[in-house]
KOLTIPA-120627 format. One record per residue (C-alpha): residue number from 1; residue in three letters; x, y, z. Coordinates in steps of 0.02 Angstrom, whole numbers, plus 50000, padded with zeros to 5 digits. Layout:
// residues N
(site NUM; 'Ala'; (X; Y; Z))
...
// end
This chain:
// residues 151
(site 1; 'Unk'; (49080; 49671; 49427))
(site 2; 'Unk'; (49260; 49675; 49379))
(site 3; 'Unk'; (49372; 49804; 49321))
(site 4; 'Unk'; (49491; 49810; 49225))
(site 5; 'Unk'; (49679; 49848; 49306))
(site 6; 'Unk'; (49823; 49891; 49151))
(site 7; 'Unk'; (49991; 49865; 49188))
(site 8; 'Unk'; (50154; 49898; 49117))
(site 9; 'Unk'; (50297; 49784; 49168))
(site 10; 'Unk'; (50479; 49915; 49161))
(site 11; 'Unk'; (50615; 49808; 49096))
(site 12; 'Unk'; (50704; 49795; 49277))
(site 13; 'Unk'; (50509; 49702; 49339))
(site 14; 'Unk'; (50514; 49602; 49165))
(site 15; 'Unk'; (50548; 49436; 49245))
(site 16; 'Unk'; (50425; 49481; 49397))
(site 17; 'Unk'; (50257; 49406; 49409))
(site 18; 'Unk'; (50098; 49524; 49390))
(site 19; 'Unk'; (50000; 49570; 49544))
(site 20; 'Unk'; (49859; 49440; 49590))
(site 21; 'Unk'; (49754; 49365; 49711))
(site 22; 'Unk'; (49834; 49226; 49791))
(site 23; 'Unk'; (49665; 49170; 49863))
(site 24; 'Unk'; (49502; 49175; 49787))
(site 25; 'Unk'; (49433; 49271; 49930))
(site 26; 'Unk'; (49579; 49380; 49952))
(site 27; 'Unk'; (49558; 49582; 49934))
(site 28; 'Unk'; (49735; 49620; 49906))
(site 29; 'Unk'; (49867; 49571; 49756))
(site 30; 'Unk'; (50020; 49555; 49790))
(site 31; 'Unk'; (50159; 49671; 49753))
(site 32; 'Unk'; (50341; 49617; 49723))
(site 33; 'Unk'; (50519; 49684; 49755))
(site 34; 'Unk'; (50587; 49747; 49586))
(site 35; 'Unk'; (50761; 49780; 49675))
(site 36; 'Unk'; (50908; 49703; 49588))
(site 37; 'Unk'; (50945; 49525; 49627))
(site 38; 'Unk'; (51119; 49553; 49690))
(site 39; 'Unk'; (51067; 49697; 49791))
(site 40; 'Unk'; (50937; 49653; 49932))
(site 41; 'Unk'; (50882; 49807; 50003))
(site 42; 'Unk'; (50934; 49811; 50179))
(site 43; 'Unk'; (50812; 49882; 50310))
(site 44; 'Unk'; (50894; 49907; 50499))
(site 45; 'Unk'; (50775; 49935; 50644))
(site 46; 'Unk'; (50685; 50086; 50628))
(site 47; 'Unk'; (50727; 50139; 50443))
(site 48; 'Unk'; (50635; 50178; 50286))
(site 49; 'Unk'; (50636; 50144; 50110))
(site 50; 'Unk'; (50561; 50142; 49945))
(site 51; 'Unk'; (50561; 50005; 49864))
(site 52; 'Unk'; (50529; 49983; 49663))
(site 53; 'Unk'; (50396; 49852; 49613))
(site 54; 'Unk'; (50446; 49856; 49429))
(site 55; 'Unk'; (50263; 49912; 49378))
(site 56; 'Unk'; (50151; 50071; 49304))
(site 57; 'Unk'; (49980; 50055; 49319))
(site 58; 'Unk'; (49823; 50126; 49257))
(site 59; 'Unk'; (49682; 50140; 49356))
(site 60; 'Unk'; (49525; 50166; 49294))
(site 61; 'Unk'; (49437; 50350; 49331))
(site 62; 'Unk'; (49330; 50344; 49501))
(site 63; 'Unk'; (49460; 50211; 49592))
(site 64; 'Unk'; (49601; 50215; 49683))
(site 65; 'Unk'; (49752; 50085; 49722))
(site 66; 'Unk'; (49785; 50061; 49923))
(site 67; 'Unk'; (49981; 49985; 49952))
(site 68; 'Unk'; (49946; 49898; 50117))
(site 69; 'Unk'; (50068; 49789; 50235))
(site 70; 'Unk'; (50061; 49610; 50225))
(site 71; 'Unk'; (50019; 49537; 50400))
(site 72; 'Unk'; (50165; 49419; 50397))
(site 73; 'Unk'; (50280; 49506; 50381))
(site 74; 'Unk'; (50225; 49644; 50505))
(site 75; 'Unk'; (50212; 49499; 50634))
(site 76; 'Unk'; (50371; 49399; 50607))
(site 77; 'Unk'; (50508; 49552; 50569))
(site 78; 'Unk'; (50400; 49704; 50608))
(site 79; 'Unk'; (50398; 49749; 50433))
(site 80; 'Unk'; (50281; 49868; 50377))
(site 81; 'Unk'; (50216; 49995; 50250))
(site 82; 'Unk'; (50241; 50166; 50332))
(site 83; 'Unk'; (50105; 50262; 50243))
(site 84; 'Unk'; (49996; 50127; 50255))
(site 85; 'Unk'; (49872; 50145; 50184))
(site 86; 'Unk'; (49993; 50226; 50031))
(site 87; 'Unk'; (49864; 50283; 49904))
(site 88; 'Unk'; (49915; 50278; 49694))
(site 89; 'Unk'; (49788; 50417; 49613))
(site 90; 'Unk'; (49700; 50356; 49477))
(site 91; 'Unk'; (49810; 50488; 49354))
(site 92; 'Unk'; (49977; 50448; 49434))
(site 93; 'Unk'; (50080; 50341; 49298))
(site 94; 'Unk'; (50252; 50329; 49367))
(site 95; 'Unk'; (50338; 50181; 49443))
(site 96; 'Unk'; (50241; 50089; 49598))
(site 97; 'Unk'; (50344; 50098; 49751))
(site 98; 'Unk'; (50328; 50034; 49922))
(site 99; 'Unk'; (50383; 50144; 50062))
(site 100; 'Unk'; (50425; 50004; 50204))
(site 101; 'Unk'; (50493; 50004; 50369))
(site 102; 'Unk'; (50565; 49893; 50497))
(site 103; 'Unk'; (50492; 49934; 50662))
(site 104; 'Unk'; (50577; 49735; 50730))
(site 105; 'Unk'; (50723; 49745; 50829))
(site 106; 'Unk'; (50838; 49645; 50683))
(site 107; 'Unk'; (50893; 49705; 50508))
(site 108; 'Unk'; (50785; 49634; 50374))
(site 109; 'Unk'; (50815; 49596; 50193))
(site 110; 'Unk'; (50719; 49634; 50059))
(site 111; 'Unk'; (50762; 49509; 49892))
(site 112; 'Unk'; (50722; 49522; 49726))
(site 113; 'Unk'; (50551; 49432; 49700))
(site 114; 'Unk'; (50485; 49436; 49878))
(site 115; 'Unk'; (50306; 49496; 49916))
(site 116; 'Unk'; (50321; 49670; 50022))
(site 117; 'Unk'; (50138; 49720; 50025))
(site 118; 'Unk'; (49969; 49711; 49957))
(site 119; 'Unk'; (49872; 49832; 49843))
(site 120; 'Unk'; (49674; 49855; 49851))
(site 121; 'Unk'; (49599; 49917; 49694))
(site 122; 'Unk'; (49433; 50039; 49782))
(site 123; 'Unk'; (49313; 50157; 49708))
(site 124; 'Unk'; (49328; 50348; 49768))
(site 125; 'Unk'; (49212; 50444; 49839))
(site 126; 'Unk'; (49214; 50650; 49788))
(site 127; 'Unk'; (49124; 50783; 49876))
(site 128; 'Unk'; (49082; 50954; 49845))
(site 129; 'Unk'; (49148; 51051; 49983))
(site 130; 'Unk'; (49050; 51191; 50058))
(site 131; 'Unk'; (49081; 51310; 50189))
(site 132; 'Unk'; (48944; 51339; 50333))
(site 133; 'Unk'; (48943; 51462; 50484))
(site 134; 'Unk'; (48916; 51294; 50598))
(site 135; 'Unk'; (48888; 51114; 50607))
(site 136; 'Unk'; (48756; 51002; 50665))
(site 137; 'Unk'; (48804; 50927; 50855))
(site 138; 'Unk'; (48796; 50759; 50921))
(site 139; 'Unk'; (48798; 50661; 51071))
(site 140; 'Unk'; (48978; 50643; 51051))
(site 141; 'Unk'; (49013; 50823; 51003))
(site 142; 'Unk'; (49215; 50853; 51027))
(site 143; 'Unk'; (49257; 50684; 51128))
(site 144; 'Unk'; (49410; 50634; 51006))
(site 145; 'Unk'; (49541; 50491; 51017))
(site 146; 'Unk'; (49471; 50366; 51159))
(site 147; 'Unk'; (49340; 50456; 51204))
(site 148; 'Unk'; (49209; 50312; 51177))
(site 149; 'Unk'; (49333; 50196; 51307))
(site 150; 'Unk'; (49381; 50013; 51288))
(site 151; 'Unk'; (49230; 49915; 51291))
// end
């Protein structure tokens, strides 16, 4: 079934293309830098910034919008998004930003027009939380980060 994704270019996105699926398999669209193109935004090793995409969307009630790294550039400059995943609420309408980071051990730029990250369009799940005296045990019970081991 598909849904239906409305976006609003801002004038500094205008010339920008629209996010889409470069494959037809793919899961992710493609999100843009919206920064100005005599201004690349400059990331050194180990800093953080936002960067503008040049888009508002509008997500239809019951899904959400998941801003994810893109694998290439996480493996050739250590280039990542550092909320990943970075989540856009279904009732959030400002600007789409990108929050990246350059874990690589060389300053990377970011130019007008090049693909920083992908975004999944996903339903949402809501529960109704309730509070109870205890909870049911397992096997597992408290064992927390590794405690299943390696293989």
């Amino acid at each position: 079934m598909t849904h239906v994704l409305r976006v609003l270019r801002l004038a500094h996105g205008a010339d920008l293309s629209l996010p889409r699926y470069e494959t037809a398999g793919a899961a992710g669209m493609d999100l843009s830098a919206a920064n100005p193109a005599d201004a690349p935004v400059v990331l050194a090793p180990m800093e953080r910034r936002l960067v503008p995409t040049g888009l508002m969307i509008e997500l239809e009630q019951g899904f959400e919008a998941q801003v994810r790294p893109r694998s290439g550039l996480a493996l050739r400059h250590g280039v990542t998004v550092l909320n990943a995943p970075g989540t856009i609420d279904a009732d959030y309408r400002g600007e789409v930003q990108v929050l990246l980071v350059n874990l690589g051990t060389e300053p990377f730029a970011v130019t007008r027009g090049m693909r920083i990250a992908q975004m999944i369009v996903a339903p949402v799940t809501t529960v109704e939380v309730v509070e109870v005296a205890a909870v049911n045990h397992t096997p597992r019970a408290a064992g927390g980060f590794g405690s299943t081991g390696l293989n």
